[in-house]
BAMIMAR-434345 format. One record per residue (C-alpha): chain; x negated, y negated, z negated; residue number from 0. Coordinates in Angstrom, 3 decimals, padded with zeros to 6 digits. Example, Ala and Ser with C-alpha at 12.3 -4.5 7.8 and 13.67 -1.06 7.14 Angstrom:
{unit:A&c1:-012.300&c2:004.500&c3:-007.800&pos:0}
{unit:A&c1:-013.670&c2:001.060&c3:-007.140&pos:1}
END
This chain:
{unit:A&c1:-031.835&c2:001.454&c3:-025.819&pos:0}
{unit:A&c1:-033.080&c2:-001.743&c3:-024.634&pos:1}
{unit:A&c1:-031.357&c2:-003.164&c3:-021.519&pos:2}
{unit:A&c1:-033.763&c2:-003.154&c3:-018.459&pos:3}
{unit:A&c1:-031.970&c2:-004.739&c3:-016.064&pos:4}
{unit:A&c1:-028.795&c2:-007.324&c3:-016.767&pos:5}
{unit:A&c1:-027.203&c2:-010.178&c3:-016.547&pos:6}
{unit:A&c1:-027.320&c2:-013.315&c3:-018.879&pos:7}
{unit:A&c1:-027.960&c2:-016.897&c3:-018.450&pos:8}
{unit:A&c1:-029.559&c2:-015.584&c3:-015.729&pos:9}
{unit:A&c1:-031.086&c2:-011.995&c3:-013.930&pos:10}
{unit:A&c1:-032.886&c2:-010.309&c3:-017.024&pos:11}
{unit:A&c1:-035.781&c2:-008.067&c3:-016.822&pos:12}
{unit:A&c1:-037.068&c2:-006.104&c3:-019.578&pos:13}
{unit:A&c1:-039.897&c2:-004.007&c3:-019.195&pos:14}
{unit:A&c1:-040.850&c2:-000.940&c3:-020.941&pos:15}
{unit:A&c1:-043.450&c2:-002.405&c3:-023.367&pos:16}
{unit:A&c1:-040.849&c2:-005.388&c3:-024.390&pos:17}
{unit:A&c1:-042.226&c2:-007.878&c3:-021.783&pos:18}
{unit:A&c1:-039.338&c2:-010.243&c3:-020.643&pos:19}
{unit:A&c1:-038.348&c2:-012.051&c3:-017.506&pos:20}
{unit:A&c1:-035.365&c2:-014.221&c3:-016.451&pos:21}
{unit:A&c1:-034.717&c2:-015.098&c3:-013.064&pos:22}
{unit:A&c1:-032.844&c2:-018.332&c3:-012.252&pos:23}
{unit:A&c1:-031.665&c2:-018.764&c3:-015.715&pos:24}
{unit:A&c1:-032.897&c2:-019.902&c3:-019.224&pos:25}
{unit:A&c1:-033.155&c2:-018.361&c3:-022.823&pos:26}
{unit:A&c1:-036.152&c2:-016.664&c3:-024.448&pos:27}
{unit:A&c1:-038.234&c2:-015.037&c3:-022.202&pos:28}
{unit:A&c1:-041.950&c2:-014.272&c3:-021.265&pos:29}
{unit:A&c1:-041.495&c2:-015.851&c3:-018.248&pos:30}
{unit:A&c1:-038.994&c2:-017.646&c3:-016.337&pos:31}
{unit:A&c1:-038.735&c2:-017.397&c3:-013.031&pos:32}
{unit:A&c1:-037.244&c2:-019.867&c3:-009.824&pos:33}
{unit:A&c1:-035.953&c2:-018.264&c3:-006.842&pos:34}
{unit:A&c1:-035.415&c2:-022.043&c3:-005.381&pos:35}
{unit:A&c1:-034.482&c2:-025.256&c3:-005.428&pos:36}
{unit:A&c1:-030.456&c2:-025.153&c3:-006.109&pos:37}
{unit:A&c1:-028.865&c2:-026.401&c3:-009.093&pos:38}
{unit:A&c1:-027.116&c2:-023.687&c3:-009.403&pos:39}
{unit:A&c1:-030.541&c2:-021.224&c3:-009.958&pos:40}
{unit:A&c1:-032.543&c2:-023.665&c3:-011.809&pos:41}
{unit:A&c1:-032.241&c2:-023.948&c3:-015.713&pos:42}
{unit:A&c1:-034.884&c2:-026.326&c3:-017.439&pos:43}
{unit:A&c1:-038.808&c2:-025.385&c3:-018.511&pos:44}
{unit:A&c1:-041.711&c2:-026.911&c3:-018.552&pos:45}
{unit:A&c1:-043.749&c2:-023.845&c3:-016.438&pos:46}
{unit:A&c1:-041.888&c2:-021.445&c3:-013.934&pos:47}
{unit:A&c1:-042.714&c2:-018.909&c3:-011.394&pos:48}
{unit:A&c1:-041.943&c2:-020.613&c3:-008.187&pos:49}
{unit:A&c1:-043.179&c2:-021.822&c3:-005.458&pos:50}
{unit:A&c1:-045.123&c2:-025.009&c3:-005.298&pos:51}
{unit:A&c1:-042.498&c2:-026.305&c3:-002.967&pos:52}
{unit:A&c1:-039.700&c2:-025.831&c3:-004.971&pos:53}
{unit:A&c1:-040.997&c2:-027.176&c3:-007.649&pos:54}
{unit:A&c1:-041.828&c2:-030.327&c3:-005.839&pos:55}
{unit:A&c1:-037.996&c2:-030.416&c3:-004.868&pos:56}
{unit:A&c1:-036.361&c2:-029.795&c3:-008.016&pos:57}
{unit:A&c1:-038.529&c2:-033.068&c3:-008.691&pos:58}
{unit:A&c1:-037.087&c2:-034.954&c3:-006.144&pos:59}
{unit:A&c1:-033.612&c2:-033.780&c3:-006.963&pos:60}
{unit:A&c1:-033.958&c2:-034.124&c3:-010.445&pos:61}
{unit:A&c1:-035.789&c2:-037.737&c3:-010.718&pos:62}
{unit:A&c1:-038.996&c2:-036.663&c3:-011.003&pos:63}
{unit:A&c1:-038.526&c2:-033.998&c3:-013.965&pos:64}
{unit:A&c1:-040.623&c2:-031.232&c3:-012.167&pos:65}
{unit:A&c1:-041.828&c2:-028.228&c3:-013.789&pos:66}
{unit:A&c1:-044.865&c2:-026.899&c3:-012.839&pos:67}
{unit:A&c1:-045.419&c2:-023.592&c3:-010.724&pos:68}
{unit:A&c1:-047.296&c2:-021.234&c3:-012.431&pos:69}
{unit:A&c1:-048.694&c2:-017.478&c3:-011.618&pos:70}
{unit:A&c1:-047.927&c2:-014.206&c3:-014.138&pos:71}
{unit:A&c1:-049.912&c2:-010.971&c3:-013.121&pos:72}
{unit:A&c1:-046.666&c2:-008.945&c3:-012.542&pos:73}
{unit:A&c1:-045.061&c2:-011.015&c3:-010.237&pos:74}
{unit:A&c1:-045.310&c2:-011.501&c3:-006.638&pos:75}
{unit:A&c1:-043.745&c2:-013.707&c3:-004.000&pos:76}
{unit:A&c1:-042.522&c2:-013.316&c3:-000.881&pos:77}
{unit:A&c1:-040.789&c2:-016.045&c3:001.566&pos:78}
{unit:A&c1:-036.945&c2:-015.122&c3:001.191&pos:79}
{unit:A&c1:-035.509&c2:-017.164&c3:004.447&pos:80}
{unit:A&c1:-032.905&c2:-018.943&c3:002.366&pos:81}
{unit:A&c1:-033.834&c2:-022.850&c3:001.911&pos:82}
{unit:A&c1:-037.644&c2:-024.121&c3:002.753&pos:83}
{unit:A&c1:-039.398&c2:-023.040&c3:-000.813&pos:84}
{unit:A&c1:-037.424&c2:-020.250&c3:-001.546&pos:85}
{unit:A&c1:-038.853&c2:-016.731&c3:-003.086&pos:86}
{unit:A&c1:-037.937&c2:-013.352&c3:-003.523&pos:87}
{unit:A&c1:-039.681&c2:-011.850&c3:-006.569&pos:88}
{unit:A&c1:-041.168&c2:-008.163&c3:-007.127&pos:89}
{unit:A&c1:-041.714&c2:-007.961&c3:-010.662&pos:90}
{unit:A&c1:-043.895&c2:-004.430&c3:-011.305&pos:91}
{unit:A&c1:-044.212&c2:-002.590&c3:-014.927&pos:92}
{unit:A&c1:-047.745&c2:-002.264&c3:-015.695&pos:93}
{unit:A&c1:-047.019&c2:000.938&c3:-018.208&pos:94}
{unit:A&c1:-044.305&c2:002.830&c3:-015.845&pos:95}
{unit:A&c1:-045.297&c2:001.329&c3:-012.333&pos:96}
{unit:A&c1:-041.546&c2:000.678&c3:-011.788&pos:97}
{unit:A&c1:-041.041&c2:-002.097&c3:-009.258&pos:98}
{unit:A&c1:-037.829&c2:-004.805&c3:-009.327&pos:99}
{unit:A&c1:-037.081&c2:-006.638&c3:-006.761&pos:100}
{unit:A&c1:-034.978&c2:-009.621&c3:-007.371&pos:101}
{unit:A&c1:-034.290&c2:-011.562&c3:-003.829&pos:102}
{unit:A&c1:-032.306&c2:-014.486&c3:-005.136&pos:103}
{unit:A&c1:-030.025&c2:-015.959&c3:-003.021&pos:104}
{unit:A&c1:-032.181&c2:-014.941&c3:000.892&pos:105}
{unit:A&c1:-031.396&c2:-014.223&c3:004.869&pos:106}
{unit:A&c1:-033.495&c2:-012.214&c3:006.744&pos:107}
{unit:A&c1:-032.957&c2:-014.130&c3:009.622&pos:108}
{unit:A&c1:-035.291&c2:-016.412&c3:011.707&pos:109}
{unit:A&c1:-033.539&c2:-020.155&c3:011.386&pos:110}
{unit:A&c1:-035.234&c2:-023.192&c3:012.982&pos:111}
{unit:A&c1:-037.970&c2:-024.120&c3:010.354&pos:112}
{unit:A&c1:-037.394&c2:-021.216&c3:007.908&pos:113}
{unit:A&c1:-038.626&c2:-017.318&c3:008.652&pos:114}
{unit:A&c1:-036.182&c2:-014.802&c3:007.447&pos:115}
{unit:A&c1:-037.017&c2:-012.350&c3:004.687&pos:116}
{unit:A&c1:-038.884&c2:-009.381&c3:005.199&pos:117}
{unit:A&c1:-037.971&c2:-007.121&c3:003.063&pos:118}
{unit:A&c1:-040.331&c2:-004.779&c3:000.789&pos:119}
{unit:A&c1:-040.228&c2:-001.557&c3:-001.293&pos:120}
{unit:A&c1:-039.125&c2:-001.376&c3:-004.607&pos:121}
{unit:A&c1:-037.488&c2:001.311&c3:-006.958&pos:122}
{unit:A&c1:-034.635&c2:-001.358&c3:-008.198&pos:123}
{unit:A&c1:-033.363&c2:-003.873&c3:-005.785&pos:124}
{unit:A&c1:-030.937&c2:-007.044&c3:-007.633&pos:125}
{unit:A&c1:-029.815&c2:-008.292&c3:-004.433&pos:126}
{unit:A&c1:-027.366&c2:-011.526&c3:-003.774&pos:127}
{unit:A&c1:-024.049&c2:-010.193&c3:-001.731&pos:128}
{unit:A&c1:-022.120&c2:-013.555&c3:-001.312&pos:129}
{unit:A&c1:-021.190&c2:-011.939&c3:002.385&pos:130}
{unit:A&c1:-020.910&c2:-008.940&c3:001.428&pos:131}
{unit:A&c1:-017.803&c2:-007.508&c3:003.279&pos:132}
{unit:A&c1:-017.586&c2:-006.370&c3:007.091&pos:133}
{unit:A&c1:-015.375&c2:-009.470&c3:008.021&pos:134}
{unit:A&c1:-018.229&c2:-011.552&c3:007.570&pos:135}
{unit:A&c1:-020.633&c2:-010.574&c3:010.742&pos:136}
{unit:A&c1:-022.042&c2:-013.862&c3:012.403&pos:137}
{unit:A&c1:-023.003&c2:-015.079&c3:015.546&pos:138}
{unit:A&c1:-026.599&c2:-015.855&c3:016.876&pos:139}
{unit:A&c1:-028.062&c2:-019.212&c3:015.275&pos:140}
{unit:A&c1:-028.624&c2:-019.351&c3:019.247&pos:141}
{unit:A&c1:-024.731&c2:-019.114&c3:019.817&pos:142}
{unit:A&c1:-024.356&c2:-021.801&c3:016.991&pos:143}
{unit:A&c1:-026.490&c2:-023.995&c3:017.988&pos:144}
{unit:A&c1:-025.415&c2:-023.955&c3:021.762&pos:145}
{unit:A&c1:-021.481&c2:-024.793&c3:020.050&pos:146}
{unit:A&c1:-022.513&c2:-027.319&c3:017.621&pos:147}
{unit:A&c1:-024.580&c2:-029.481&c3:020.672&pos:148}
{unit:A&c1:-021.721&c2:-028.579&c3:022.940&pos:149}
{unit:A&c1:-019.230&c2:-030.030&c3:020.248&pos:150}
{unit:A&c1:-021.679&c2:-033.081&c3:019.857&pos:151}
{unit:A&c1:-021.703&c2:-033.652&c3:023.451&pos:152}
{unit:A&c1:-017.724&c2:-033.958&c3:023.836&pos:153}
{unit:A&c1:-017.527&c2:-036.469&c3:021.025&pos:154}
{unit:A&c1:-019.553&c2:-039.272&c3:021.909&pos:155}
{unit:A&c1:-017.317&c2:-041.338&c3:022.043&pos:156}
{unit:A&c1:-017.162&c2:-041.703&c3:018.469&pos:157}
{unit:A&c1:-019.745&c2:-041.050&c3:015.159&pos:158}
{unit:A&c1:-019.888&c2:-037.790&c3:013.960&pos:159}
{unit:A&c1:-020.461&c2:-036.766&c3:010.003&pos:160}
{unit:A&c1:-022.115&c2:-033.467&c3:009.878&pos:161}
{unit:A&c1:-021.495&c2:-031.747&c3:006.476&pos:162}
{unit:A&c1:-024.158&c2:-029.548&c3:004.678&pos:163}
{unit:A&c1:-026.140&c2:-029.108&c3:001.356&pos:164}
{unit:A&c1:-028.916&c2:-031.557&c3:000.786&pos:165}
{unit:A&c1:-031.112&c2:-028.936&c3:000.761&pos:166}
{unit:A&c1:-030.833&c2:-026.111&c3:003.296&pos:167}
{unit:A&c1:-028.185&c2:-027.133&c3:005.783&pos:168}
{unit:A&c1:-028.353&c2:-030.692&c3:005.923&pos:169}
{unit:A&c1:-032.412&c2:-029.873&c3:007.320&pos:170}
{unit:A&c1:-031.013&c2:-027.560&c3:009.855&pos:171}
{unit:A&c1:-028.558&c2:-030.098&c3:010.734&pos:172}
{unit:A&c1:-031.081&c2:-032.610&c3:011.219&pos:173}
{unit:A&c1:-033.361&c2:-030.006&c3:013.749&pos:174}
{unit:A&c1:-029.979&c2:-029.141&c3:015.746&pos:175}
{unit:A&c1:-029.217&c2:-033.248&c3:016.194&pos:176}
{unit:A&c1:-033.455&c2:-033.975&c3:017.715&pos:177}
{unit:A&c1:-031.831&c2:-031.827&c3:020.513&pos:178}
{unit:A&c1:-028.785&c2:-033.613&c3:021.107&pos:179}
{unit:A&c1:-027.356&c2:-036.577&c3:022.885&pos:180}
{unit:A&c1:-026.867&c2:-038.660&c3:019.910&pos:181}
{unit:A&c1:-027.907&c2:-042.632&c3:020.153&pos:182}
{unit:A&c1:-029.062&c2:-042.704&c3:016.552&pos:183}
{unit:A&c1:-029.129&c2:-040.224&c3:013.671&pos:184}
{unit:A&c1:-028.598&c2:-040.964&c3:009.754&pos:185}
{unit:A&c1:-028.819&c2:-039.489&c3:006.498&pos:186}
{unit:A&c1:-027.925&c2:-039.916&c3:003.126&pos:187}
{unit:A&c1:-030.134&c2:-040.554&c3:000.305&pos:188}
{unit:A&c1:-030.015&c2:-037.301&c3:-001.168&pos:189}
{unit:A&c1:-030.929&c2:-035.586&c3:002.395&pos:190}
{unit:A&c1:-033.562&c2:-037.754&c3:003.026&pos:191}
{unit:A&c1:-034.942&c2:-037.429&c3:-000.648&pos:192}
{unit:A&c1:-035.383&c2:-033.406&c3:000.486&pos:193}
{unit:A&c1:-036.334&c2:-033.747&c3:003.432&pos:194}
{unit:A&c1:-039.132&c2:-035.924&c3:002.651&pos:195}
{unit:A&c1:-040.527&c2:-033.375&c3:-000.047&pos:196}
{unit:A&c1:-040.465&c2:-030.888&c3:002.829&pos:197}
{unit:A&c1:-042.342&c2:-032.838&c3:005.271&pos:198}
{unit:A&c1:-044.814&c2:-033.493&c3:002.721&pos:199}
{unit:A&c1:-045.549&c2:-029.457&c3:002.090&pos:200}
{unit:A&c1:-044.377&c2:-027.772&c3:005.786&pos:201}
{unit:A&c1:-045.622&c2:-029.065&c3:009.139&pos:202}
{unit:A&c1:-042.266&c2:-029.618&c3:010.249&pos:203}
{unit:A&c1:-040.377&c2:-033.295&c3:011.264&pos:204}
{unit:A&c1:-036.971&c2:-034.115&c3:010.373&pos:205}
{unit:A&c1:-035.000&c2:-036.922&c3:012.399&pos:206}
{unit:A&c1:-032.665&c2:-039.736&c3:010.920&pos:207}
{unit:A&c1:-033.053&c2:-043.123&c3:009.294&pos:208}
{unit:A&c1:-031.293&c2:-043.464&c3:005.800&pos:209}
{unit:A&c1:-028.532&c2:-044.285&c3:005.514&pos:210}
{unit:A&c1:-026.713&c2:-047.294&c3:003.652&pos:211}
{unit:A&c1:-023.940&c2:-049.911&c3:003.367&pos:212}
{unit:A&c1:-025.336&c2:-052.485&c3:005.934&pos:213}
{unit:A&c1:-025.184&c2:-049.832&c3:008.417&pos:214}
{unit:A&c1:-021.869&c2:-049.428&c3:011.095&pos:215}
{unit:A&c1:-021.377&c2:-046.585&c3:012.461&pos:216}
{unit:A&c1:-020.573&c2:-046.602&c3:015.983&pos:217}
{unit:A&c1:-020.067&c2:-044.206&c3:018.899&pos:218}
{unit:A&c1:-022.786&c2:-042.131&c3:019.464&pos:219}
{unit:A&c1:-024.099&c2:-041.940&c3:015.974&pos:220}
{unit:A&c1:-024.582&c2:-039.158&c3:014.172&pos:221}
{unit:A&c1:-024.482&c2:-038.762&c3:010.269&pos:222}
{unit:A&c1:-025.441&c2:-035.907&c3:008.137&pos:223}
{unit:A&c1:-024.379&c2:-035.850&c3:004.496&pos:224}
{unit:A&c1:-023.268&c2:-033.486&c3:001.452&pos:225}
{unit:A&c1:-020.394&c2:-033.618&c3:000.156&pos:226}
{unit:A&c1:-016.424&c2:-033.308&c3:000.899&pos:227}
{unit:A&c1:-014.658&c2:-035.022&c3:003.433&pos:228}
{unit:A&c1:-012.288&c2:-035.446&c3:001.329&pos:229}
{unit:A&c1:-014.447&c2:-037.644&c3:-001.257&pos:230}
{unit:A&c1:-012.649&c2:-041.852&c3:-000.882&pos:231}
{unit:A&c1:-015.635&c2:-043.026&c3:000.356&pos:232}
{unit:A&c1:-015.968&c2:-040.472&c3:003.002&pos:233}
{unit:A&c1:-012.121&c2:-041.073&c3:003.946&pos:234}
{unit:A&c1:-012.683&c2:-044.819&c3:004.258&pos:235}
{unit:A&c1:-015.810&c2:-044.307&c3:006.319&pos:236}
{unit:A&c1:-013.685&c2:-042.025&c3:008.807&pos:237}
{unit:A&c1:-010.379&c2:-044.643&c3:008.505&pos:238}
{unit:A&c1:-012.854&c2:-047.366&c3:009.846&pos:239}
{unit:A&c1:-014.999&c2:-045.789&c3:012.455&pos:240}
{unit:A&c1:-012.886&c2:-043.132&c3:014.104&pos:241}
{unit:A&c1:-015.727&c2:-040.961&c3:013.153&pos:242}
{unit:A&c1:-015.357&c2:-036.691&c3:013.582&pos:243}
{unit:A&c1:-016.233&c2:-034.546&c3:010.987&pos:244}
{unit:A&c1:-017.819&c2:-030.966&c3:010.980&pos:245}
{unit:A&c1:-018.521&c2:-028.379&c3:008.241&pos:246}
{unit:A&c1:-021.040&c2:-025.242&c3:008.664&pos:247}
{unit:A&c1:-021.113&c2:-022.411&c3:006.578&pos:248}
{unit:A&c1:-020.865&c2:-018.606&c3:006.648&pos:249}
{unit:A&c1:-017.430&c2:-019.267&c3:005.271&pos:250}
{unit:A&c1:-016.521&c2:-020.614&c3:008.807&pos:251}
{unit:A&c1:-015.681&c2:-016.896&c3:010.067&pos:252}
{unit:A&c1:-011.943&c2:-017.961&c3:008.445&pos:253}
{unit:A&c1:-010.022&c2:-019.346&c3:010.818&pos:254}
{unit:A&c1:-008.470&c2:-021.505&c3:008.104&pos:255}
{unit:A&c1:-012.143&c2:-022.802&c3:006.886&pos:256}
{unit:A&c1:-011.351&c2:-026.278&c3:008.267&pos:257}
{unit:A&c1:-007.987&c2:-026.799&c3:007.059&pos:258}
{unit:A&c1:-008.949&c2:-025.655&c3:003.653&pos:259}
{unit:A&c1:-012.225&c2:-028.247&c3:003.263&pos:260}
{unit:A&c1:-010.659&c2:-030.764&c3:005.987&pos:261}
{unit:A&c1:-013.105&c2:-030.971&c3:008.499&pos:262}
{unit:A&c1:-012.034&c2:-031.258&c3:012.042&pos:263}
{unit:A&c1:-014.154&c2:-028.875&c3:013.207&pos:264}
{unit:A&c1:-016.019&c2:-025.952&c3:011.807&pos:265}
{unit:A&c1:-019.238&c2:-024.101&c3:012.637&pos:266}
{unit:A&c1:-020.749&c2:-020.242&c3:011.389&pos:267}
{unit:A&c1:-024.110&c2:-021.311&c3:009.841&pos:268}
{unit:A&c1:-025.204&c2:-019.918&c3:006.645&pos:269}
{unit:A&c1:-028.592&c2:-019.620&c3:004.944&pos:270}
{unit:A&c1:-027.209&c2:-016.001&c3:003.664&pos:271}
{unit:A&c1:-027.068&c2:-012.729&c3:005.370&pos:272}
{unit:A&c1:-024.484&c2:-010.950&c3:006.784&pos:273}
{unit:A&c1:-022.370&c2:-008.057&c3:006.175&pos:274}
{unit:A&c1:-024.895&c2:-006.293&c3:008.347&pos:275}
{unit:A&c1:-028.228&c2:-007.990&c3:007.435&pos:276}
{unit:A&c1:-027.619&c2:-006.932&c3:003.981&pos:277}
{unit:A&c1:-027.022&c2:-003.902&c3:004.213&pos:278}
{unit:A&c1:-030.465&c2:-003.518&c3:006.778&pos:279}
{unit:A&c1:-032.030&c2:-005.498&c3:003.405&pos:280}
{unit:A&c1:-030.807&c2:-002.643&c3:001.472&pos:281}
{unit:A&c1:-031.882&c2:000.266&c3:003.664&pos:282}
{unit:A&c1:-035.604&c2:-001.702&c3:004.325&pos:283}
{unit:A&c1:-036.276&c2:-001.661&c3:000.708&pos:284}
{unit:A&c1:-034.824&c2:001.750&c3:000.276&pos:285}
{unit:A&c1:-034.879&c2:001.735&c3:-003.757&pos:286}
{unit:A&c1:-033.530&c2:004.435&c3:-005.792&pos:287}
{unit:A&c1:-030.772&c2:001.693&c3:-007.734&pos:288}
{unit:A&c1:-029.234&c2:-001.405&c3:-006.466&pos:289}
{unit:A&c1:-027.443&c2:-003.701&c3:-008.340&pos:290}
{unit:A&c1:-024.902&c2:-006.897&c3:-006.968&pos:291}
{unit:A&c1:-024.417&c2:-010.333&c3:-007.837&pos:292}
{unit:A&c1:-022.614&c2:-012.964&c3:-006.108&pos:293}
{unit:A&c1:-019.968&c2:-012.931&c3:-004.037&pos:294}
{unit:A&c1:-018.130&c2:-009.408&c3:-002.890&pos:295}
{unit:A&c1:-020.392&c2:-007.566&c3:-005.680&pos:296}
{unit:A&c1:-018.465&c2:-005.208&c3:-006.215&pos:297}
{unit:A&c1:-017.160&c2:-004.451&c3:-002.776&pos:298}
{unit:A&c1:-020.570&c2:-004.562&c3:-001.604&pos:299}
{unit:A&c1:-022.126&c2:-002.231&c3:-004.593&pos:300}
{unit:A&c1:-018.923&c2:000.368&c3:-003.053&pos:301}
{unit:A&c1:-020.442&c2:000.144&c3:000.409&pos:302}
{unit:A&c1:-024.036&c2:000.955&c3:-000.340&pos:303}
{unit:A&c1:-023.149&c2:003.534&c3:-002.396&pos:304}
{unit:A&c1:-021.087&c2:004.786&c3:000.339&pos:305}
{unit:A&c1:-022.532&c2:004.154&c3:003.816&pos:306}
{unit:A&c1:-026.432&c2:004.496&c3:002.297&pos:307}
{unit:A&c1:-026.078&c2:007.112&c3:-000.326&pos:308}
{unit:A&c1:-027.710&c2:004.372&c3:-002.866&pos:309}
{unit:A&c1:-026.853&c2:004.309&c3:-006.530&pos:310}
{unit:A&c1:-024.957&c2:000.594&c3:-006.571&pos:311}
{unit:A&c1:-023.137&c2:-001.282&c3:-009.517&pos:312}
{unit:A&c1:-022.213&c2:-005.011&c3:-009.751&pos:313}
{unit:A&c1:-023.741&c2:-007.155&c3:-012.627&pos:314}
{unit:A&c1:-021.614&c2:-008.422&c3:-015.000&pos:315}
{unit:A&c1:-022.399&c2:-011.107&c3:-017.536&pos:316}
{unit:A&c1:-024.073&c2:-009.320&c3:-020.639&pos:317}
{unit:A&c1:-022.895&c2:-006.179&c3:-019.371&pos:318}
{unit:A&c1:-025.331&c2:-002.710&c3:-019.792&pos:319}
{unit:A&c1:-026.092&c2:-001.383&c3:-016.277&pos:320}
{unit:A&c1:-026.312&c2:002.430&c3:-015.348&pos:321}
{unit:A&c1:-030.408&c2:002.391&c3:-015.774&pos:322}
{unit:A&c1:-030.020&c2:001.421&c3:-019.382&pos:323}
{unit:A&c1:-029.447&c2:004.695&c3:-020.868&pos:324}
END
């Protein structure tokens, strides 16, 4: 019996007449599909079902090599909170009526420039779980943001490199840093490269100058970069300025977070849900099968099964799921 839902290069859904769809992967397929801009959910094609956004950043990110956003009758998008761009997908069967939706990597909560997802019916939900255990509940983006500017205001006597993703973080970064005391504010190429493509599509602003090798960091400046602070260049930068470094992430709820990336300081920002938001995901779109990827899968898969009564498996690579037979 044909495999409806699975997982393969990418998500894999096969309706009942034979129609195919990958999400965030590659192969053959009637349609491929983009939840956002993140190397690690974009495989190559000349047409995908995306936003116009993300297309317009994998672009930027990938030198111009954009594919081009495209419509398909039994798909529809819906803002997923996760990185400016992003979409969850509800892919319907026109013969059975049965609804998937796949949310991609998502949070549900408001964030600075980004409104969280709001979740909608559907019989199957393929939902991303890379929180998905009950030590990973996080604080307010109000609480973070009141530590990370009360952290910025104590180290002004030196330059500060802020650590997140080019695209997600590093924007969020950038908002936190227009409210705080800092003299100047830089970026990186690759931030500014995605932040540019945002301005261009959101009405939103982004503060910093780009950043180069003329440039010397002094006290009071604030830089915002992706990366490892462990990378040479990044170590010689710090050796020669004195400068502080900070990481932000959902994996920040460890108290050994810093020591493990070597930052000096570490802050609870993620553009994923909680423990808690997922399962209030789950519960919103009430679906008669779940199915996990990423992260605590199968933990997660237990829990729903467990504390909503919700049919829940993890997806393994090329593995047959429940629905299949």
């Amino acid at each position: 019996m044909t495999r409806r839902v699975r997982l393969g290069s990418g998500i894999e859904v096969t309706f009942a007449g034979g129609e195919r769809f990958v999400a965030d992967g590659s192969g053959d397929a009637d349609a491929t599909l983009v939840s956002h801009a993140h190397g690690d959910h974009y495989a190559a094609g000349s047409a995908v079902v995306a936003s116009e956004l993300t297309t317009a950043l994998l672009g930027a990110r990938r030198d111009g090599a954009a594919p081009t956003a495209v419509d398909h009758p039994a798909v529809e998008r819906f803002p997923a909170g996760h990185v400016a761009g992003s979409r969850a997908m509800r892919l319907t069967d026109p013969e059975t009526g049965r609804r998937y939706l796949y949310t991609g990597d998502c949070s549900t909560r408001d964030r600075f420039h980004l409104d969280g997802f709001d979740p909608v019916a559907a019989d199957v939900l393929v939902v991303e779980t890379t929180y998905g255990k009950p030590e990973y509940r996080f604080p307010s983006t109000e609480e973070t943001v009141e530590a990370v500017r009360s952290w910025l205001a104590a180290t002004t006597d030196r330059p500060v490199l802020l650590f997140g993703y080019a695209l997600g973080r590093a924007q969020k970064l950038q908002r936190i840093l227009a409210g705080a005391d800092r003299e100047r504010v830089f970026v990186t190429d690759a931030v500014a490269d995605v932040s540019d493509v945002i301005e261009r599509h959101r009405d939103v602003t982004f503060p910093g100058e780009r950043y180069d090798a003329e440039v010397e960091l002094r006290a009071g400046d604030a830089l915002v970069l992706s990366g490892s602070p462990r990378s040479p260049w990044v170590e010689s930068l710090v050796e020669s300025t004195g400068a502080a470094t900070a990481g932000f992430s959902g994996w920040a709820v460890d108290d050994s977070f810093v020591y493990r990336r070597g930052f000096d300081e570490g802050f609870v920002l993620s553009d994923h849900p909680d423990y808690d938001e997922l399962l209030g995901l789950v519960a919103a779109v009430d679906p008669e099968q779940v199915y996990t990827q990423h992260g605590f899968a199968d933990a997660f898969a237990t829990a729903v099964t467990s504390e909503l009564g919700i049919p829940a498996q993890s997806l393994k690579k090329n593995q047959a799921t429940l629905g299949d037979f």
